[in-house]
TORNU-140155 format. One record per residue: x, y, z of N, C-alpha, C in turn. Coordinates in pm, whole numbers, padded with zeros to 5 digits, always signed. Example, Ala and Ser with C-alpha at 12.3 -4.5 7.8 and 13.67 -1.06 7.14 Angstrom:
2
+01319-00569+00780+01230-00450+00780+01320-00330+00780
+01285-00225+00708+01367-00106+00714+01290+00003+00787
# end
This chain:
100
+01881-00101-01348+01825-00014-01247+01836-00083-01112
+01868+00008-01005+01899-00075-00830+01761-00089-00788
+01776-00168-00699+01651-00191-00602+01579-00090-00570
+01469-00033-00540+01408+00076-00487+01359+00061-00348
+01382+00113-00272+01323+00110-00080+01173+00064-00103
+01147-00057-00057+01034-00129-00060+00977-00238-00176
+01098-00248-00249+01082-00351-00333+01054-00509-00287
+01061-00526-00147+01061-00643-00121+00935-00728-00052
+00857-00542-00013+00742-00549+00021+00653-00647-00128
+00650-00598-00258+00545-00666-00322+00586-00798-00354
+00659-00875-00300+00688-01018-00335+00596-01087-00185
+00557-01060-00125+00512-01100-00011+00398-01126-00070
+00273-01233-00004+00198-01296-00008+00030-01205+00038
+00101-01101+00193+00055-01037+00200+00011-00890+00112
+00109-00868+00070+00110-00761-00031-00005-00794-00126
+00000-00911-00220-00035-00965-00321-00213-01002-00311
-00235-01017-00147-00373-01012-00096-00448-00869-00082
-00323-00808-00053-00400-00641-00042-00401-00552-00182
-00321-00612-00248-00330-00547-00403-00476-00587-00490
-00492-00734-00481-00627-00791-00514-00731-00740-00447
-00767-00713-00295-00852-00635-00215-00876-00502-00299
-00792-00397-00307-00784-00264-00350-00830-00272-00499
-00773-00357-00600-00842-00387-00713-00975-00394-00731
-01036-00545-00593-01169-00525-00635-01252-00423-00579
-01216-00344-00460-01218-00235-00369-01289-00161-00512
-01205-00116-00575-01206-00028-00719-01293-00043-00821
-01349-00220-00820-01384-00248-00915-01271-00258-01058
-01156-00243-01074-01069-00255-01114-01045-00077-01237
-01105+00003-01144-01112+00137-01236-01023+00209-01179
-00961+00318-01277-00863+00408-01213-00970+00504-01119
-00889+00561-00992-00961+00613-00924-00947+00744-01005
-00834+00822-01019-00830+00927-01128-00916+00987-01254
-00902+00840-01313-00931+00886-01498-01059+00813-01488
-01097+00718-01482-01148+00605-01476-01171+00524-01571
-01064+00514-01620-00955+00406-01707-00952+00285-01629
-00966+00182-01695-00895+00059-01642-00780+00075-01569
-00794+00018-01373-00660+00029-01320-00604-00071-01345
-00440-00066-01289-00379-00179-01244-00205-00163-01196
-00233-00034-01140-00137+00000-01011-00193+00054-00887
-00140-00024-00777-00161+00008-00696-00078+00099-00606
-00120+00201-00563-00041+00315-00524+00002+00337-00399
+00090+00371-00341+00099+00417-00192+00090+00555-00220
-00060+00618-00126-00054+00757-00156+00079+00830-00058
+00106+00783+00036+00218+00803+00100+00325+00738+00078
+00467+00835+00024+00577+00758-00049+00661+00701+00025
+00690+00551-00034+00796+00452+00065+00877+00524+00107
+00926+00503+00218+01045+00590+00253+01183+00513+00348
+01307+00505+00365+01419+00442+00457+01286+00406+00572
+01274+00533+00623+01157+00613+00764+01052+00498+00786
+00973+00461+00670+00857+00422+00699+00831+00266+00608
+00961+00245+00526+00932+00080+00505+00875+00004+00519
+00980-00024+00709+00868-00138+00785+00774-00105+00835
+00677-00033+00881+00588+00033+00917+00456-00025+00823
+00350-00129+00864+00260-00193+00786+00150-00062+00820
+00120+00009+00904+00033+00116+00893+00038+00194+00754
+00172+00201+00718+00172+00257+00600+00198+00222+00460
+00295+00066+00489+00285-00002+00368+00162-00094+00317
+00158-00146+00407-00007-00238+00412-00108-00188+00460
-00150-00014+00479-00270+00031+00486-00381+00033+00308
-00521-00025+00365-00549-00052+00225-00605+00120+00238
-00624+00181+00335-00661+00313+00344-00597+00413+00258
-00473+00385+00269-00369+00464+00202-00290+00448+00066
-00397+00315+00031-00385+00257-00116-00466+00343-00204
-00451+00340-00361-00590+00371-00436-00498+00269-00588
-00642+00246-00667-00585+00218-00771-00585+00333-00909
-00442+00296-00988-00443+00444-01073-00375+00320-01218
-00451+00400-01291-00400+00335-01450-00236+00392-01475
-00181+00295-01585-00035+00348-01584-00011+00510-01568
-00071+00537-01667-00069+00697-01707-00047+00768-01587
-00177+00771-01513-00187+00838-01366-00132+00787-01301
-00048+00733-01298+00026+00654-01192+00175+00680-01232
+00229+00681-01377+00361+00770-01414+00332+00953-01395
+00219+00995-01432+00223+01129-01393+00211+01166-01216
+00175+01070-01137+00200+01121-00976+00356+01100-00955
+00411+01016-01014+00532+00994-00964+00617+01113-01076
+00603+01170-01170+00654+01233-01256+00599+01398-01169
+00503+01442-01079+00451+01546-01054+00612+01634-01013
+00572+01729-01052+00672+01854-01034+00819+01868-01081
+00843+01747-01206+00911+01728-01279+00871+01815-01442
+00956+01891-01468+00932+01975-01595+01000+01916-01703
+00908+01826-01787+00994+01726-01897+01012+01810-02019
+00910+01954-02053+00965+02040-02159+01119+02115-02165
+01161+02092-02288+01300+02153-02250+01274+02283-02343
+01292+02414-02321+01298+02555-02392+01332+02524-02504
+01457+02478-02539+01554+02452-02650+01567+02366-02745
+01425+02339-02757+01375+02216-02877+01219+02231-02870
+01188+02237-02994+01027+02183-03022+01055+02158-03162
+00895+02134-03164+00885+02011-03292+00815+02120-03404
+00887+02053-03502+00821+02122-03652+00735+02078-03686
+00634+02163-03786+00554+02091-03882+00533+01957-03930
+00639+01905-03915+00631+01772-03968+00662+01646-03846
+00626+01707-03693+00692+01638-03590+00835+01649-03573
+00890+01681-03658+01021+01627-03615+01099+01684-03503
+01193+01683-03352+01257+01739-03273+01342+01819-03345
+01354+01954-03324+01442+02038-03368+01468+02125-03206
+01634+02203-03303+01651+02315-03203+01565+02456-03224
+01511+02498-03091+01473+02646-03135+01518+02716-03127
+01519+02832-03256+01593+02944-03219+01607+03039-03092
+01720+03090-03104+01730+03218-03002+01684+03320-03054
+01582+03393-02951+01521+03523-02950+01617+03614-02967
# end
């Protein structure tokens, strides 16, 4: 997998101070579920635009913490992972479904 726009931000020292802040900020709970966190989120998404921009990468304002789950389903939002043309049988197993 390639680099992602802002990958270079969490190797920084600073980063690594504001991730611990927001953690204990949290108490270390998902703000969502309130599951044990331990991602820290940019509610505003990295962008080419807004990288370098510490208002928005290093705002702890614009941080929250979210457990994996909630934190693969924001980034998964408005993605439709059911496909029509398969569900599962009785016994779990992936099958094709018929045509109507």
């Amino acid at each position: 997998m390639g680099k992602r726009i802002g990958d270079s931000i969490y190797h920084t020292t600073g980063w690594r101070r504001l991730r611990a802040y927001v953690y204990g900020r949290e108490h270390g709970i998902c703000q969502r579920c309130g599951d044990p966190g331990d991602v820290v989120h940019h509610k505003i998404a990295i962008t080419a635009a807004n990288v370098n921009d510490p208002n928005v990468t290093m705002n702890a304002q614009l941080l929250e913490l979210l457990c994996h789950q909630c934190h693969n389903r924001e980034h998964k939002a408005g993605e439709d992972p059911v496909r029509e043309d398969c569900a599962f049988d009785e016994f779990g197993q992936l099958v094709k479904r018929e045509k109507n």
